[in-house]
C-alpha positions as CSV (number, residue, x, y, z in Angstrom):
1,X,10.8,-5.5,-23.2
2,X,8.5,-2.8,-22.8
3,X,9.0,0.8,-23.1
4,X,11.7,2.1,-20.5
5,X,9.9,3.6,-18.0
6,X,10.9,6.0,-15.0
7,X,9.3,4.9,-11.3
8,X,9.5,6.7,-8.2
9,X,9.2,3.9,-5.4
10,X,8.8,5.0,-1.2
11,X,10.6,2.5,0.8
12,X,13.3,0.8,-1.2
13,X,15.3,-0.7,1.6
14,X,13.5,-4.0,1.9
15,X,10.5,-5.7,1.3
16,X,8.1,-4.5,-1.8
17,X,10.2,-1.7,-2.4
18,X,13.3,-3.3,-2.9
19,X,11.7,-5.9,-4.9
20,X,9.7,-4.1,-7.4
21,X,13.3,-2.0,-7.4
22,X,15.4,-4.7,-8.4
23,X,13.1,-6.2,-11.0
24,X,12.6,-3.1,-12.6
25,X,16.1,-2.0,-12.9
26,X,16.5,-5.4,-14.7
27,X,14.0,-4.9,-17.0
28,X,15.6,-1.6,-18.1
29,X,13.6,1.0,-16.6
30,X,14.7,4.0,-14.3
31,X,14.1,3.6,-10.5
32,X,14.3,6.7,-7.9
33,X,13.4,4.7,-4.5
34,X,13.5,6.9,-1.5
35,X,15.4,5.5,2.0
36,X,15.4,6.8,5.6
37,X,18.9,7.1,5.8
38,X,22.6,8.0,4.0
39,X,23.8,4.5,4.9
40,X,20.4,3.1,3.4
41,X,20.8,5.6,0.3
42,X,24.6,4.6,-0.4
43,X,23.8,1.2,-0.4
44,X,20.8,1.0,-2.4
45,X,22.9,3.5,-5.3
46,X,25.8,1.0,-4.5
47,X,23.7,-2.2,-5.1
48,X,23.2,-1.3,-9.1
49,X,26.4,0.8,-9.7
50,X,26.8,-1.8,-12.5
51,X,24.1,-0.1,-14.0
52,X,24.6,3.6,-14.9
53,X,22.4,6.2,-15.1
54,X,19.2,2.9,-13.6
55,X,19.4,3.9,-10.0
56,X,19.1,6.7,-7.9
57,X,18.2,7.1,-4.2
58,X,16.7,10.1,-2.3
59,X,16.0,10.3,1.8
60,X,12.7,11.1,2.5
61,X,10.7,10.3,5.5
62,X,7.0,10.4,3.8
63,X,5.4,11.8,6.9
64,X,7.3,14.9,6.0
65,X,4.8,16.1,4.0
66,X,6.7,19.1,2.8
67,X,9.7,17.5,2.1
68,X,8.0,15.2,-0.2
69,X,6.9,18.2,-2.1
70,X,10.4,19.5,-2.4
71,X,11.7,15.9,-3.7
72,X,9.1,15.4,-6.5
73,X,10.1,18.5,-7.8
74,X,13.8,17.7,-7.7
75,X,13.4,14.5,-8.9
76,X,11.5,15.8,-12.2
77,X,13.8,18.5,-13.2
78,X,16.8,16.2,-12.3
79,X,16.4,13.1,-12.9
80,X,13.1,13.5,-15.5
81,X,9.3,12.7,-15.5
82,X,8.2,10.0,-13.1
83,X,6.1,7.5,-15.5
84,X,5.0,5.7,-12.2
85,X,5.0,6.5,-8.8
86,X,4.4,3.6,-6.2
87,X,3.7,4.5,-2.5
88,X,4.9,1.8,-0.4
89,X,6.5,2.8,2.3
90,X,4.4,1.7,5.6
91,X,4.5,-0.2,8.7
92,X,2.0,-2.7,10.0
93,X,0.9,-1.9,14.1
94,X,-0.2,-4.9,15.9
95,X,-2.2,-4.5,19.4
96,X,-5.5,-5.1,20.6
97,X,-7.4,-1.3,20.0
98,X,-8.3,-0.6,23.9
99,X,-4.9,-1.4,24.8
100,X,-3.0,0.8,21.9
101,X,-2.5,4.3,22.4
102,X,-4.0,7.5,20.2
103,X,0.1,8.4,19.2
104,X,0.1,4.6,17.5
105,X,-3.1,5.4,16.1
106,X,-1.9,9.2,14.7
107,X,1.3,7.3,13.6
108,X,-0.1,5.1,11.6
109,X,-1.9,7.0,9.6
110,X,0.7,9.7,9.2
111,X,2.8,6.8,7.5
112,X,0.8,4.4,5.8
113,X,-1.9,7.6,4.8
114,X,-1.7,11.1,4.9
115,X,2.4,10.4,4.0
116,X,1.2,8.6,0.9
117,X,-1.6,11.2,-0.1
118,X,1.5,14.0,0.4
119,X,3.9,12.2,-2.0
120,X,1.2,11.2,-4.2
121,X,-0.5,14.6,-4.1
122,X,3.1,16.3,-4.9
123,X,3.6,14.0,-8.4
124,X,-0.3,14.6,-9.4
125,X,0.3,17.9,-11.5
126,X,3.4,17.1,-13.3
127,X,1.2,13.7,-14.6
128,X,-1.8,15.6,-15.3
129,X,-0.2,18.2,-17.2
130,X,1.7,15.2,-19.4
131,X,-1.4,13.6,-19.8
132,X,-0.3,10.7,-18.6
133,X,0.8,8.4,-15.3
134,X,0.3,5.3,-13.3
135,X,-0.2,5.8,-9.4
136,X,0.2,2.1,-7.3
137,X,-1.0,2.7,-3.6
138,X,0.5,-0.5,-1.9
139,X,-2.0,-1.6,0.6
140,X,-2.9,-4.9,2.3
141,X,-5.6,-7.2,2.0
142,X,-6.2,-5.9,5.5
143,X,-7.9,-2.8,3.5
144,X,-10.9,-5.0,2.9
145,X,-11.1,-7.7,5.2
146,X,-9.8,-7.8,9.2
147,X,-8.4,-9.9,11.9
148,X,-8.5,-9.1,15.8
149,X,-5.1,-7.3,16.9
150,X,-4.8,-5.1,13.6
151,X,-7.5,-2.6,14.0
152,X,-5.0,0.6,12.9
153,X,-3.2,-0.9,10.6
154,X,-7.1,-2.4,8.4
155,X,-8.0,1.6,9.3
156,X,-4.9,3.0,7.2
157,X,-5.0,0.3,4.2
158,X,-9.1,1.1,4.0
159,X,-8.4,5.2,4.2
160,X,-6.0,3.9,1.4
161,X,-8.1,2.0,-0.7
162,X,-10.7,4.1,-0.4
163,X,-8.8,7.7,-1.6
164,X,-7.0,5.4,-4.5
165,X,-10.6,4.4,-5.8
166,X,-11.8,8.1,-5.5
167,X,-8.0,9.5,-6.8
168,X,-8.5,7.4,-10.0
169,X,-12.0,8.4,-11.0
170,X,-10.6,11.9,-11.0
171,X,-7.6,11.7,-13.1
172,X,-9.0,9.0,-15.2
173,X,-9.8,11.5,-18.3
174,X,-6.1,13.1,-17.7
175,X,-5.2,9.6,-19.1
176,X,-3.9,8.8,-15.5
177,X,-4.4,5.4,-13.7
178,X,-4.8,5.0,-10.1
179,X,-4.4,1.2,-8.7
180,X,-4.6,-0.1,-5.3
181,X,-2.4,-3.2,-4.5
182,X,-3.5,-5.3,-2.2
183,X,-1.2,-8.0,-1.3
184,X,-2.4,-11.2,1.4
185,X,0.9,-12.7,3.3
186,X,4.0,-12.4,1.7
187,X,7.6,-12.8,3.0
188,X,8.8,-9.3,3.9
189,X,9.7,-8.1,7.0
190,X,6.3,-6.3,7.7
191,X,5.1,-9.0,10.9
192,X,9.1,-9.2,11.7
193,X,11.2,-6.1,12.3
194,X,8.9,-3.4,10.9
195,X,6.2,-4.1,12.9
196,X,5.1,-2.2,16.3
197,X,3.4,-3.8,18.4
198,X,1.5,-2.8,21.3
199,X,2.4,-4.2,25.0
200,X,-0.5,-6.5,26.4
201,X,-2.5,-5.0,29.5
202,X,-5.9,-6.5,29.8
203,X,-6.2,-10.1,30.5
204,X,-9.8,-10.5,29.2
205,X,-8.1,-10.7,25.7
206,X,-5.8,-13.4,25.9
207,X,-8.0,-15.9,24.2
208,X,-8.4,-14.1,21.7
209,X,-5.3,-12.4,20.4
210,X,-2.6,-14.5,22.4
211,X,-3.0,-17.2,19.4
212,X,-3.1,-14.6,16.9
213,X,0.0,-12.8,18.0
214,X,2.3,-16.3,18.4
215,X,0.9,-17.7,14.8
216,X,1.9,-14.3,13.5
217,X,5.4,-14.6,14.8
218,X,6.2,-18.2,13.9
219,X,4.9,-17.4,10.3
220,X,7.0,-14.9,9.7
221,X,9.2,-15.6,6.7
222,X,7.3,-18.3,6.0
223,X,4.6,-16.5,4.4
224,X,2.5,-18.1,1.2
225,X,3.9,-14.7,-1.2
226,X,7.4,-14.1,-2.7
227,X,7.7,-10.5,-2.7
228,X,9.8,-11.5,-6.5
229,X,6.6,-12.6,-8.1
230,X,4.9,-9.6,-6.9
231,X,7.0,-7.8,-8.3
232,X,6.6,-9.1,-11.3
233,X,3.1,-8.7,-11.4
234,X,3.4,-5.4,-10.9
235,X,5.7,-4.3,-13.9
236,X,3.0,-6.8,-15.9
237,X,0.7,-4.4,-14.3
238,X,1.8,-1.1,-15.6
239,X,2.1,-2.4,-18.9
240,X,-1.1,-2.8,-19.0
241,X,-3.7,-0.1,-21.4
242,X,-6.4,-0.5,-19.3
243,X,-5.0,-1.2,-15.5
244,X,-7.4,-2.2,-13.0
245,X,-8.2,0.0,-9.5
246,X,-7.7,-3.0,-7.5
247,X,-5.3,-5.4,-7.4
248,X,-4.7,-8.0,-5.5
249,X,-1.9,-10.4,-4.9
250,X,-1.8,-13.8,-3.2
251,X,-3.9,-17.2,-3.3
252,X,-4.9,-16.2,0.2
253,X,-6.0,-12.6,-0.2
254,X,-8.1,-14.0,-3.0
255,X,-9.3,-16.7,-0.9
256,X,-10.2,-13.8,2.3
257,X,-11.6,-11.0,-0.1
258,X,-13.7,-13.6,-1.7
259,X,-15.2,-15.6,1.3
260,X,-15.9,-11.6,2.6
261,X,-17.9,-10.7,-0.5
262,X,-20.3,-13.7,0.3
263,X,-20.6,-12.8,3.8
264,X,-21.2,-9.3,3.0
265,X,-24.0,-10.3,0.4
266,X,-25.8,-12.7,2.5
267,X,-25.7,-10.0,5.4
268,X,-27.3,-7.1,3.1
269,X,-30.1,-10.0,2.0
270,X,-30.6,-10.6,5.7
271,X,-31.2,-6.7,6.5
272,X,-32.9,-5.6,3.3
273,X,-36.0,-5.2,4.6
274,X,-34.5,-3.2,7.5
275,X,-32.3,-1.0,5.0
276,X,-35.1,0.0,2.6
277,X,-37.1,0.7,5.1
278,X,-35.8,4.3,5.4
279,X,-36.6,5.5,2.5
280,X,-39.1,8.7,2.5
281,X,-41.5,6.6,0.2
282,X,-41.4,3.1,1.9
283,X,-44.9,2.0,2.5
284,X,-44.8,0.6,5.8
285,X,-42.5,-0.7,8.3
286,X,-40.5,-3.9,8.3
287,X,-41.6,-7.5,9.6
């Protein structure tokens, strides 16, 4: 086993959280998970009483920006240094974009974003004083590629990946990883009872997004990940010297990212010509 290791993990309740909680508590590291509620907190301290001195549950909604503030600071005096923090609370929000409201849209990001920069932004000095850290940004592999029906959730996991990539080049020479996990389908409860979705309105999508929306229902639960194995890729993850700043988990992700990438390339060879154009020292103008 590796070196015991402290983790501070948003979301514990179900899902990722709960996952990557229960597998690390079992490989003998230190888990602080935060909840949304004193039943959830009880029950999640109560889960691994068996294990003394392992488990330890704080409320804390991450949109509370302040309060997350207040908790990493607790949590470090209290408890000890946080080795590796993992943002993963979130939501997924399902609707078609002309038919979702600006709230959904400022929810979404106050969650799945600027709540994730807050906690994140509250653990950074303690690990760049210690020299040391390892920062996991769960996002989706709806932060690279997209589907109709999704449009705020893709916006909040690519705000995500994209601060996570820029995070990590910074506090890279303070001997501090950043990593963005990208997961495809997995059996959580994120298209069951944790996702909002947007009522229907205008008729001119129903061929589009109808199918969408009943596939993603009937799938449900049924997904191609077990949130157990992720989990175990992501303690193999932080044991890792040199971790990467992307991650991602799932045959199908892979499959998606991968068939993107090509699409992507033969698109920038199709407008080259176009692109270079604008440079103050191209010769002439495209054919």
């Amino acid at each position: 086993m590796s070196a015991s290791k402290t983790f501070f993990i948003t979301g514990v309740s179900s899902g990722f959280g709960l996952a990557l909680a229960e597998a690390a508590i079992a490989a003998g590291h230190r888990v602080v998970g935060t909840v949304r509620s004193e039943e959830a907190r009880q029950a999640f301290e109560a889960q691994f009483s068996g294990r003394p001195g392992q488990a330890f549950a704080r409320l804390l909604d991450v949109a509370d920006f302040a309060a997350a503030e207040r908790i990493a600071a607790e949590v470090e005096s209290s408890i000890g240094p946080v080795d590796v923090l993992v943002n993963n609370a979130g939501y997924g929000h399902e609707g078609i974009l002309e038919e979702s409201g600006m709230d959904a849209l400022q929810r979404q990001f106050d969650v799945n974003v600027f709540g994730a920069v807050a906690v994140t932004k509250s653990f950074v000095p303690f690990m760049r004083q210690r020299r040391r850290g390892h920062i996991i940004n769960i996002t989706s592999m709806g932060g690279f590629i997209t589907m109709p029906g999704i449009a705020y959730y893709c916006g909040s996991k690519f705000a995500l990946e994209g601060i996570s990539e820029t995070l990590g080049k910074e506090l890279r020479a303070f001997n501090v990883f950043v990593t963005a996990v990208a997961p495809g389908s997995f059996r959580t409860d994120w298209a069951g009872r944790s996702m909002v979705r947007s009522p229907r309105s205008i008729a001119d999508y129903d061929a589009l997004f109808d199918p969408i929306r009943t596939t993603r229902a009937e799938r449900s639960g049924k997904q191609t990940g077990d949130p157990r194995k992720a989990a175990q890729a992501m303690l193999r993850l932080v044991d890792s010297p040199a971790p990467p700043a992307h991650l991602l988990l799932g045959s199908d992700a892979l499959a998606l990212v991968r068939k993107k990438l090509a699409d992507m390339t033969q698109e920038l060879a199709q407008w080259e010509a176009l692109t270079c154009s604008t440079d103050a020292d191209a010769e002439s103008e495209p054919t």
